[in-house]
N, C-alpha and C positions, 0 to 999 in steps of 0.2 A: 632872282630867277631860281637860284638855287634851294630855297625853303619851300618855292610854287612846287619845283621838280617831284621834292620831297613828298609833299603831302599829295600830292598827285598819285606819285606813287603808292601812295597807301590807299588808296582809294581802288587804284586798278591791284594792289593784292587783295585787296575786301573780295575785292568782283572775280577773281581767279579764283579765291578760295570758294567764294558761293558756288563755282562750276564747279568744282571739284566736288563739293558736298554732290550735288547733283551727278554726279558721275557713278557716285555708289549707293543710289536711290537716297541717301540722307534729307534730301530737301526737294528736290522734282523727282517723278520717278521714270529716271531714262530708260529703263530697260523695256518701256511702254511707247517710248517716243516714236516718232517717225525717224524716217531713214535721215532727211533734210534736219530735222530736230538735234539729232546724237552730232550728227557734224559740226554743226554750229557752235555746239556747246563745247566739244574737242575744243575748235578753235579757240573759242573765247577762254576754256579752260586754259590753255596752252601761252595764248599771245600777251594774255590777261597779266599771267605769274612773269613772262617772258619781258615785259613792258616794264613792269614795277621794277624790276630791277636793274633796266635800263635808265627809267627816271631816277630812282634813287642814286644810281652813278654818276648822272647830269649825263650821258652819251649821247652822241648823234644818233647812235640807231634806235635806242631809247625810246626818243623824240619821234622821231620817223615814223617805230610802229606804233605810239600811241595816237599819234595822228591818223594811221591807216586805221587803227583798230573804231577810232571814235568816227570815220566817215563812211567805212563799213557799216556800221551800227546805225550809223543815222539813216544809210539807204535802206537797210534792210527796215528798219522800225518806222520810217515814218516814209520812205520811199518807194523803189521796186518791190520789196517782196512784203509787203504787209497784210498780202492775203496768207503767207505762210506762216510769218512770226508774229502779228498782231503791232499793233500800236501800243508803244512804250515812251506814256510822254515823260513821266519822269528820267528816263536815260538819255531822250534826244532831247530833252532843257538839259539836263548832265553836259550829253558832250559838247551843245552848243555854245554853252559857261567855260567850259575847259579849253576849249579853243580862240574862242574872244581872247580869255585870258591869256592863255600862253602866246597870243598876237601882241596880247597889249605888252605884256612885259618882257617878249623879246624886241617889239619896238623902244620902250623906254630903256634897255640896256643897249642897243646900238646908237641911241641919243648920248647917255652916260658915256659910252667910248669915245664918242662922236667931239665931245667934249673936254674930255681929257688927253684927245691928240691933238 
């Protein structure tokens, strides 16, 4: 579980950093965006960097907001609000893979314990 966490985590500092480029027009250009737009990207900038380093230390709250962040994302992209944000099927196969996974492998580490009590 601890290597998943890992690399998890690099992938949500990938995605923090990309908000952040976007922040100082580097790569999208926010200072153009909508009101709804700049917020989202705040957050994602913010939860994004905020999460990696929650994964990287294996924490519970870690876990918690990568969870929140990947079910956010999925409602907004392929859910409630996809007339504002558009449909992002690469991100919502992303979090849907990232969550299977972290199901699968916090069930087979509760078998592994399971087993050695």
């Amino acid at each position: 579980m601890k290597y998943y966490l890992r690399v998890l985590s690099s992938f949500y500092l990938f995605g923090g950093g990309l908000h952040l480029l976007d922040l100082f027009d580097l790569r999208l250009i926010f200072s153009e965006m909508t009101l709804s737009w700049k917020i989202w990207i705040v957050y994602l900038a913010v939860f994004d960097l905020v999460a990696a380093l929650g994964l990287w230390k294996a924490r519970a709250w870690g876990i918690r907001l990568f969870i929140f962040i990947a079910v956010t994302q999925l409602i907004a992209y392929s859910g409630l609000f996809v007339e504002v944000f558009g449909e992002q099927l690469p991100l919502v196969v992303f979090h849907i893979v990232t969550l299977f996974l972290y199901a699968f492998f916090k069930r087979k580490s509760k078998q592994s314990q399971a087993l050695v009590s």
